[in-house]
Each structure stands twice: as structure tokens, then as C-alpha cells.
Backbone as CSV, one residue per row, in Angstrom:
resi,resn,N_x,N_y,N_z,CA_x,CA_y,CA_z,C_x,C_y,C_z
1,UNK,-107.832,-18.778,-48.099,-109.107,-18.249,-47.662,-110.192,-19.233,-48.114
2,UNK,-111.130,-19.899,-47.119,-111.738,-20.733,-47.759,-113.235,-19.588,-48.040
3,UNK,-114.416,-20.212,-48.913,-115.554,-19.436,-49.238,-116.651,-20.790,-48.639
4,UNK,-117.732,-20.219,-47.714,-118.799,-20.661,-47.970,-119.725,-20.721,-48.622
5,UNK,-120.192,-21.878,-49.169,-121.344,-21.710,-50.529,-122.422,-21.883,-49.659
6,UNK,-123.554,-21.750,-50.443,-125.038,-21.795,-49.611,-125.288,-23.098,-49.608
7,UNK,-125.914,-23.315,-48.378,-125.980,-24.430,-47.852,-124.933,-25.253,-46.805
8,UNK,-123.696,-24.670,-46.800,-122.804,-25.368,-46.363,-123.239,-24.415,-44.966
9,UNK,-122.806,-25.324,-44.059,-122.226,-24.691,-42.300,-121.025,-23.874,-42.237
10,UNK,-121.427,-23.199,-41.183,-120.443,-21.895,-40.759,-121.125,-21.166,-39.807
11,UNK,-119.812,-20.708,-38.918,-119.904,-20.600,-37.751,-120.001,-18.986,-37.709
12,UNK,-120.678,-18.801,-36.707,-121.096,-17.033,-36.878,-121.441,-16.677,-35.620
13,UNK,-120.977,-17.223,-34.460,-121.435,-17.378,-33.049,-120.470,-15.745,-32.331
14,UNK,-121.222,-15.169,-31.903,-120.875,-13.743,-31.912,-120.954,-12.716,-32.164
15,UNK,-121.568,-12.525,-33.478,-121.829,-11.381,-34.126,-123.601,-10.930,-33.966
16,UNK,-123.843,-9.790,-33.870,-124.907,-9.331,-33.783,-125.692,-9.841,-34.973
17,UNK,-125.006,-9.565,-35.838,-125.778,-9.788,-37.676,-125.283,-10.898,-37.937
18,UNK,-126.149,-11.840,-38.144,-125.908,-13.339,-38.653,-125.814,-13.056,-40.000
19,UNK,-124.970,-13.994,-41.191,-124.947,-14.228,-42.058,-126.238,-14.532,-43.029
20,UNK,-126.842,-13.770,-43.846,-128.022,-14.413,-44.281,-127.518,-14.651,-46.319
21,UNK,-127.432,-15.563,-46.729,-127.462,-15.769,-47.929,-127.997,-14.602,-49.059
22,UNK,-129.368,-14.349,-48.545,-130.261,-13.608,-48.935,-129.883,-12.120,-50.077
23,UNK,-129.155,-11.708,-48.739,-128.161,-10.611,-48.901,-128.055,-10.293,-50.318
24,UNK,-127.360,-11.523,-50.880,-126.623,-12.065,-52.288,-127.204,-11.316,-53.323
25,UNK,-128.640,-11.538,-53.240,-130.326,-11.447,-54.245,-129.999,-9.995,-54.578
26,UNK,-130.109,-9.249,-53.595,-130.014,-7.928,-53.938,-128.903,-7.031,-54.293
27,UNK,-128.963,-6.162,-54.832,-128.624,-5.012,-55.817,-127.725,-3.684,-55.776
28,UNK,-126.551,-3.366,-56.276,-125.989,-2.555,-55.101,-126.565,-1.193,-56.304
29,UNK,-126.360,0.293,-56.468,-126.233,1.164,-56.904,-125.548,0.971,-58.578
30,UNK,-124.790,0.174,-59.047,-124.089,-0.404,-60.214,-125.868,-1.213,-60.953
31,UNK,-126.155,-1.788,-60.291,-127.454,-2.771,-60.389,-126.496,-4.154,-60.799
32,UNK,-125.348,-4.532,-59.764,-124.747,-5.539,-59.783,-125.534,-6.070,-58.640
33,UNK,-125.490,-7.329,-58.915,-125.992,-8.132,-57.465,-124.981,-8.226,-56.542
34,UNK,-125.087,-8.339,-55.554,-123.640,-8.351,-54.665,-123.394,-9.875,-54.807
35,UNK,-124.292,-11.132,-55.113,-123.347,-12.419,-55.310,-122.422,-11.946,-56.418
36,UNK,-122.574,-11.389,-57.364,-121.129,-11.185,-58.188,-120.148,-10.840,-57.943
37,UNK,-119.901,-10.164,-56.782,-118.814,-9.607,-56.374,-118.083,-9.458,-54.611
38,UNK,-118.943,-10.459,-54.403,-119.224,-10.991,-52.662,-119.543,-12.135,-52.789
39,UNK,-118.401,-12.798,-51.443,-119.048,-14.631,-50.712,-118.724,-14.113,-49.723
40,UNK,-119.083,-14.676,-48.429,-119.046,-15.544,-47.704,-117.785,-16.227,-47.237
41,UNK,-116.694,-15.951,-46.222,-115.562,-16.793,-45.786,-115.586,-17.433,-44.872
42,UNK,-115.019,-18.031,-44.435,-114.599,-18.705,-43.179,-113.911,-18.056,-42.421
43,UNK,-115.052,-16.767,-42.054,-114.113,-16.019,-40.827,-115.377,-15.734,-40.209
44,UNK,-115.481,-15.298,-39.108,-116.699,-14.891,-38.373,-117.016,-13.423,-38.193
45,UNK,-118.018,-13.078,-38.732,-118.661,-11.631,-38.967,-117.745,-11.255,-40.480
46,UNK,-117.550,-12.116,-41.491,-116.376,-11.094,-42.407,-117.169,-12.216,-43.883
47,UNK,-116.986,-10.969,-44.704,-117.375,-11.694,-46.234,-116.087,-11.435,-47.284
48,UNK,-116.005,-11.623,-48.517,-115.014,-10.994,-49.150,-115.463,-10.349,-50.308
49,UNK,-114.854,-9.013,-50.959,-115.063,-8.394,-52.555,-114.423,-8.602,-53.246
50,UNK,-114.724,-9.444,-54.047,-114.011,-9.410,-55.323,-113.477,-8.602,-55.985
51,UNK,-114.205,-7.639,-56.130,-113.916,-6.880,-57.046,-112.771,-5.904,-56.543
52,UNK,-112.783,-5.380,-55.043,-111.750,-4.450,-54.818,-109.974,-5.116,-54.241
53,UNK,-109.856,-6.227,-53.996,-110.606,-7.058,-53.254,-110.464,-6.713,-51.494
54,UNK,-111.083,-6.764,-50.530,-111.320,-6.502,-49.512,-112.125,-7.525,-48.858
55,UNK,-112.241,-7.659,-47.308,-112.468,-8.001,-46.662,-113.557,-7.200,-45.865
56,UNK,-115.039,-7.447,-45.815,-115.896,-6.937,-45.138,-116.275,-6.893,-44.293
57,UNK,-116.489,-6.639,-42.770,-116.898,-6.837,-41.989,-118.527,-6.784,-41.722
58,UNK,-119.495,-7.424,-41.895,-120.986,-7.411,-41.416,-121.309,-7.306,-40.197
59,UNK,-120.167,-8.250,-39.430,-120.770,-8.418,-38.149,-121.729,-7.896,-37.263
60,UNK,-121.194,-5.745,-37.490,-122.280,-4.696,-36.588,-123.203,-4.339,-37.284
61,UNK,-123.204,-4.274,-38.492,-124.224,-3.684,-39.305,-125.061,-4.833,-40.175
62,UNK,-124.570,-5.844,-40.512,-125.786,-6.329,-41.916,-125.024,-6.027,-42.912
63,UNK,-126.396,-6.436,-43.637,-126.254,-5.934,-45.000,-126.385,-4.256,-45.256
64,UNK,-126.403,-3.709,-44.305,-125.863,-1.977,-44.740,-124.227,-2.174,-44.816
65,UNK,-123.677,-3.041,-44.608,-121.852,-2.653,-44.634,-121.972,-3.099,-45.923
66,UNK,-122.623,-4.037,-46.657,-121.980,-4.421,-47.941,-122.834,-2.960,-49.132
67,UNK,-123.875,-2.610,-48.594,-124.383,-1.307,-49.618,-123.258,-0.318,-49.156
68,UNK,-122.985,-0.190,-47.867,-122.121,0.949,-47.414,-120.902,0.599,-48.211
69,UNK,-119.946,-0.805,-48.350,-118.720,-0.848,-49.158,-118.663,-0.821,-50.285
70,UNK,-120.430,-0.987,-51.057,-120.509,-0.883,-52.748,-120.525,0.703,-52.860
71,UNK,-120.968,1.496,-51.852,-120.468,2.557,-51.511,-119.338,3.511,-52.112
72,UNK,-118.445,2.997,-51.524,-117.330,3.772,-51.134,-116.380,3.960,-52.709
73,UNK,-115.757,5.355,-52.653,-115.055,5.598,-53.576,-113.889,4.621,-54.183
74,UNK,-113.281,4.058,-53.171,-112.033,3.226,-54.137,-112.887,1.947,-54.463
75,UNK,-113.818,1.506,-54.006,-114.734,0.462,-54.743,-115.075,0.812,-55.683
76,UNK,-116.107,2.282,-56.258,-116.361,2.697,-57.373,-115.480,2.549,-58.282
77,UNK,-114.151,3.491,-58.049,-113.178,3.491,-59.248,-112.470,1.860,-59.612
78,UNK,-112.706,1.147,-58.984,-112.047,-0.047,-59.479,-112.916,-1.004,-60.271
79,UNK,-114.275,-0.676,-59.565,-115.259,-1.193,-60.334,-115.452,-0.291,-61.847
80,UNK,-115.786,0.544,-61.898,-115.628,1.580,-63.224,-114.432,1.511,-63.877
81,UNK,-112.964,1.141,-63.455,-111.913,0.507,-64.101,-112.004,-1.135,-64.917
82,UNK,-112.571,-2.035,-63.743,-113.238,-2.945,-64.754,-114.275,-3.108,-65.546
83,UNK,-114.898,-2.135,-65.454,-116.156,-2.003,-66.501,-115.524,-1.311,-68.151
84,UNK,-114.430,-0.296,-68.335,-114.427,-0.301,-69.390,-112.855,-0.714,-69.631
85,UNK,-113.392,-2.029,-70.018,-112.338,-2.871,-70.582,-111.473,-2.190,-72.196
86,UNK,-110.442,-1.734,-72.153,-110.208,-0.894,-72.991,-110.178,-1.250,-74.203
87,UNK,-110.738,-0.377,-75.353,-111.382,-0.723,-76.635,-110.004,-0.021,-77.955
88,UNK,-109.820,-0.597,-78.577,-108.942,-0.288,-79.535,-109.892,0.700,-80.704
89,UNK,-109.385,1.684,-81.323,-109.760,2.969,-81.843,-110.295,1.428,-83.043
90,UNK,-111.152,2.188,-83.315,-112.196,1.385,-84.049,-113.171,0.296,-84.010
91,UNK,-112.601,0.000,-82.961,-113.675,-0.948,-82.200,-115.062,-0.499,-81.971
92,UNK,-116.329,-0.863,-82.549,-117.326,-0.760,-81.999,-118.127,-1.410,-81.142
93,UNK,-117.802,-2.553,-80.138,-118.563,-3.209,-79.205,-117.813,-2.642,-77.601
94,UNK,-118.793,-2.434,-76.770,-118.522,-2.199,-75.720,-118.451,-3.268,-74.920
95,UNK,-117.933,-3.880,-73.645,-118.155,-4.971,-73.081,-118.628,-4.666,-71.935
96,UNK,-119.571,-5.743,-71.598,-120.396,-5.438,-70.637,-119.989,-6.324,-69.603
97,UNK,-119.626,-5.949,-68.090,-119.376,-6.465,-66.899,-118.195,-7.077,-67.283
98,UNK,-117.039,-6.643,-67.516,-115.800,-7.063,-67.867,-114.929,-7.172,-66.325
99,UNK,-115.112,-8.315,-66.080,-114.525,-8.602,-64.270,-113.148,-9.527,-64.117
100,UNK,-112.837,-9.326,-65.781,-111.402,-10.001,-65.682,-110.269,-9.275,-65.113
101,UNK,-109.392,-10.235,-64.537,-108.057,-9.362,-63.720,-107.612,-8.353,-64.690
102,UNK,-106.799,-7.620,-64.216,-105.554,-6.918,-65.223,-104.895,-7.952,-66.075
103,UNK,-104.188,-8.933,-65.597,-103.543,-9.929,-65.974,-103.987,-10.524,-67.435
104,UNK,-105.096,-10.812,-67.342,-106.083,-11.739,-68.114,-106.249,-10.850,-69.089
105,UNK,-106.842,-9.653,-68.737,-107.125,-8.504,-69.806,-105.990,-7.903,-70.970
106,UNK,-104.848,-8.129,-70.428,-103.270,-8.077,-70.710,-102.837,-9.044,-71.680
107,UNK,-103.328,-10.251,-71.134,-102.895,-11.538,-72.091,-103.943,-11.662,-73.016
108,UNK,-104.875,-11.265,-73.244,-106.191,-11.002,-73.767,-105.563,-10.281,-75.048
109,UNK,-105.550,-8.934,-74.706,-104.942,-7.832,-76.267,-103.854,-8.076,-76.175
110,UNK,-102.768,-8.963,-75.798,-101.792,-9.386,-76.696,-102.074,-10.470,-77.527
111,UNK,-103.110,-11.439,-76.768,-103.301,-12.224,-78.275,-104.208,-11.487,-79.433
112,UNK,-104.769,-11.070,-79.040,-105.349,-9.926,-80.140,-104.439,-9.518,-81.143
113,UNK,-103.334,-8.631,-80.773,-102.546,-8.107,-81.768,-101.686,-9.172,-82.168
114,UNK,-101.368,-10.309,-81.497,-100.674,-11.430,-82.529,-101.911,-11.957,-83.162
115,UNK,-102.791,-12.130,-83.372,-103.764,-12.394,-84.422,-103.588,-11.423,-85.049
116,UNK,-103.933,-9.954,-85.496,-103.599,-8.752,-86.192,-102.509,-9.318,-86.765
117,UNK,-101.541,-9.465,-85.984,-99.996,-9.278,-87.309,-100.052,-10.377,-87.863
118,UNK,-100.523,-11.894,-87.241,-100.320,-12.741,-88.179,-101.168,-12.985,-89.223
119,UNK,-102.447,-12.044,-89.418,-103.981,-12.021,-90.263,-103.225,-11.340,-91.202
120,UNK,-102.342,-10.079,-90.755,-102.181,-8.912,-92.283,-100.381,-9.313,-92.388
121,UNK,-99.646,-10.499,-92.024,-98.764,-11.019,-92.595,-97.793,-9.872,-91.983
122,UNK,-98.015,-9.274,-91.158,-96.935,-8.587,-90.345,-95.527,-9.202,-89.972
123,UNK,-94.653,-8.680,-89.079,-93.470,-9.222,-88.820,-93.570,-9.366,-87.655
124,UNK,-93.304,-10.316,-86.369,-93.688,-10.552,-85.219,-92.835,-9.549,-84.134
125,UNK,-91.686,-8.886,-84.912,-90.815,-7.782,-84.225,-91.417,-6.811,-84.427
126,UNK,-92.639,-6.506,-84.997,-93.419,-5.061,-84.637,-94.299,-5.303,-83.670
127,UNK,-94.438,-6.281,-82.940,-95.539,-6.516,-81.697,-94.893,-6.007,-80.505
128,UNK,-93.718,-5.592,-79.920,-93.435,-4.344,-78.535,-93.705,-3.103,-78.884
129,UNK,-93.544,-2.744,-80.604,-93.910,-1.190,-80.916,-95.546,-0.984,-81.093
130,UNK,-96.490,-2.129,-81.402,-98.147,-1.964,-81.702,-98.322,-2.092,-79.841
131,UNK,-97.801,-2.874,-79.162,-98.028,-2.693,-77.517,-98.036,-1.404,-77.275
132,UNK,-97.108,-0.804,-77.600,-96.052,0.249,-77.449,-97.381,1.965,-77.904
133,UNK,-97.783,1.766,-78.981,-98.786,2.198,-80.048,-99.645,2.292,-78.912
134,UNK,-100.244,1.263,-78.716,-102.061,1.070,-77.935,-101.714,1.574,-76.756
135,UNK,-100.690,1.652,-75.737,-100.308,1.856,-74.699,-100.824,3.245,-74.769
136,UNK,-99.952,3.653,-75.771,-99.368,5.487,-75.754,-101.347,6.093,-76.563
137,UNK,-101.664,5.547,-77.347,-103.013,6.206,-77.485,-104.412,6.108,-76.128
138,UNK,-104.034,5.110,-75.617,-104.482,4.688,-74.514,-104.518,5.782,-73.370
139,UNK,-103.587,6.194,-73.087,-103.016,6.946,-72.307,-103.036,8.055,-72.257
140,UNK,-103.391,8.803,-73.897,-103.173,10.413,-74.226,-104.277,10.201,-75.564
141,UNK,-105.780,9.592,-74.997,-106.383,9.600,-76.369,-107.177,11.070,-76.658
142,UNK,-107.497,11.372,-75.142,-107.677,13.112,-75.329,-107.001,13.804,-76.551
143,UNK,-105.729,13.908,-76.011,-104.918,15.122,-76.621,-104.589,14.243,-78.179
144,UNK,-104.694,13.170,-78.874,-104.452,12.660,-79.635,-105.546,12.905,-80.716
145,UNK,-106.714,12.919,-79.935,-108.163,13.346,-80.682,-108.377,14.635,-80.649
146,UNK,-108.056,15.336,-80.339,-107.675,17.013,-80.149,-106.967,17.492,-81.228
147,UNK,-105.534,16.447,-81.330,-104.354,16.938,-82.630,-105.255,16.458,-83.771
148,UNK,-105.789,15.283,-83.702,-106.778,15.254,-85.064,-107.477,16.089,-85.766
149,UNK,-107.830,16.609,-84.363,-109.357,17.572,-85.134,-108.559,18.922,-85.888
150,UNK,-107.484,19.158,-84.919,-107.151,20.653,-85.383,-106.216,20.450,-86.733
151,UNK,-105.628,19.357,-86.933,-105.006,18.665,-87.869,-105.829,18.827,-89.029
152,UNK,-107.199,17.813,-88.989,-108.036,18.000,-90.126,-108.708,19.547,-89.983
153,UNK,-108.875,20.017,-89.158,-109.268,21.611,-89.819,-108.496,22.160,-90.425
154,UNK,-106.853,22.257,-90.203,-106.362,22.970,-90.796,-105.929,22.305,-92.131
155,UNK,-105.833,21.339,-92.548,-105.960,20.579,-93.857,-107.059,21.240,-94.628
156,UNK,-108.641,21.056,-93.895,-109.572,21.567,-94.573,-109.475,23.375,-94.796
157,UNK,-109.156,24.223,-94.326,-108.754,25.432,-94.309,-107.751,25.417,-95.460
158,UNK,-106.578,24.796,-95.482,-105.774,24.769,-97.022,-106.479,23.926,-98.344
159,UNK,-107.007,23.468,-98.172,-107.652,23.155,-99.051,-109.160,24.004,-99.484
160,UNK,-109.851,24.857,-98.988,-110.494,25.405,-99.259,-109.721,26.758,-99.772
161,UNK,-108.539,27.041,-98.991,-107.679,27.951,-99.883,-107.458,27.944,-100.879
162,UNK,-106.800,26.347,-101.185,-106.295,26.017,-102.527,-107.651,26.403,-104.279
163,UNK,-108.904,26.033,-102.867,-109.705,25.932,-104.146,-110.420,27.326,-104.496
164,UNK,-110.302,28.208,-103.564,-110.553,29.487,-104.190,-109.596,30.164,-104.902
165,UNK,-108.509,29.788,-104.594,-107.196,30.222,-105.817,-107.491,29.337,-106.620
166,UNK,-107.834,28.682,-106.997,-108.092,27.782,-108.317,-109.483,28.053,-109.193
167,UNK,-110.820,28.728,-108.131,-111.258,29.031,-108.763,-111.805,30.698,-109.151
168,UNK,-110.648,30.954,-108.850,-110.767,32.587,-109.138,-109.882,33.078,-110.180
């Protein structure tokens, strides 16, 4: 798939809605610019998304097809899938516009946790079970933060037991 950059030629002979660069400047509902996540191909009347990824058609509409495709529900959720780049329980930084593949994001917190094991002198055969770990809290951090709470209440409940039998 080739991409046109601005300035370069391309052919658009046909379509009601010419290609305008312009487009790019503005802003979808996210307050992403659409150059972040839209070019320009070498097809006539058609742009591409990055982010979902898809193929747009402008040709009948303009720039209402690319607000109309920042639009649309499976764009949202994939975009809101790359936005929260998943954070390990204690982590306090959020990342902002995280537009890396799955892939990348993958090879990303695995080097993470081989830094972890090799910082606290770990054994490199506990790195499929800490995958294994982040996966499974990942996945069920609801109900995991749920068993906590009722966990520490009822700790705190025996222990406030303990201490009125102790001080009575």
C-alpha cells in the first residue's frame, strides 16, 4: 500500500470530494487529530486508519466519512483498547496516546519483567508463571479487588474480635 505525503501528486480524477490535506488539521471527538491516525493512499477516493486499521472511502462524502469512521463503534473500542496500555498493580503513571501494536506492547512487558527478575536476582524460570500472574490479574482484576476487600474486612472483623476479648 503506498501513502501519499503532502505535497506529493495523486490522482483523484473521479470522485466528487477531492482529497484535501487540510482534513489532517482537524480533530475527531477523542481530540486526536485525524493526521495521527489517517494518510492518504494511492487509491482513488480511499484514505487509510491506522488505528482500526481500515480503509476509508471519502470519495461521496469528504471529510464527514472520516468524522463519520472516528465515529463508529469498533473504531472507538480499539481506539480505547489502545489508549489504556495496561498498567501493572502499582504502577502509578498512566500513558498517554499509547498507539503501539499488540505486538510491541507484548515485547514491551516482557522486557519489563526480565528487568524485574534480573533487578531482585530472581530465577529466569519464574518468567512464564509472572506472565502467567499479570495475565490472570489482568483479566479478573474486578473480582481479585473484590476478594481483597472482603478478605481485609474480614481480617479486620477478627481482629477487632480478638481485641475486645483481650480487652475485656
Amino acid at each position: 500500500m503506498d501513502f501519499i505525503e503532502i505535497g506529493q501528486q495523486f490522482n483523484d480524477f473521479g470522485v466528487r470530494n477531492k482529497w484535501r490535506f487540510e482534513w489532517l488539521k482537524e480533530k475527531d471527538q477523542n481530540e486526536l487529530s485525524f493526521s495521527e491516525g489517517c494518510k492518504k493512499i494511492n487509491e482513488v477516493g480511499h484514505c487509510f486508519c491506522f488505528i482500526c486499521p481500515k480503509k476509508i472511502n471519502y470519495g461521496n462524502n469528504g471529510k464527514k466519512s472520516l468524522k463519520k469512521h472516528a465515529d463508529d463503534k469498533i473504531h472507538q473500542r480499539i481506539f480505547r483498547g489502545l489508549q489504556c496500555a495496561s498498567l501493572y498493580p502499582g504502577s502509578k503513571q498512566v500513558s498517554e496516546n499509547a498507539t503501539l501494536s499488540l505486538n510491541d506492547r507484548r515485547a514491551n512487558q516482557k522486557a519489563v519483567l526480565a528487568c524485574f527478575v534480573a533487578e531482585n536476582s530472581l530465577q529466569f524460570s519464574l518468567m512464564p508463571k509472572l506472565v502467567e500472574l499479570c495475565q490472570t490479574l489482568d483479566t479478573c482484576r474486578d473480582k481479585f479487588v473484590e476478594s481483597l476487600q472482603t478478605c481485609s474486612a474480614s481480617l479486620l472483623q477478627t481482629k477487632i474480635a480478638i481485641w475486645v476479648i483481650g480487652t475485656s
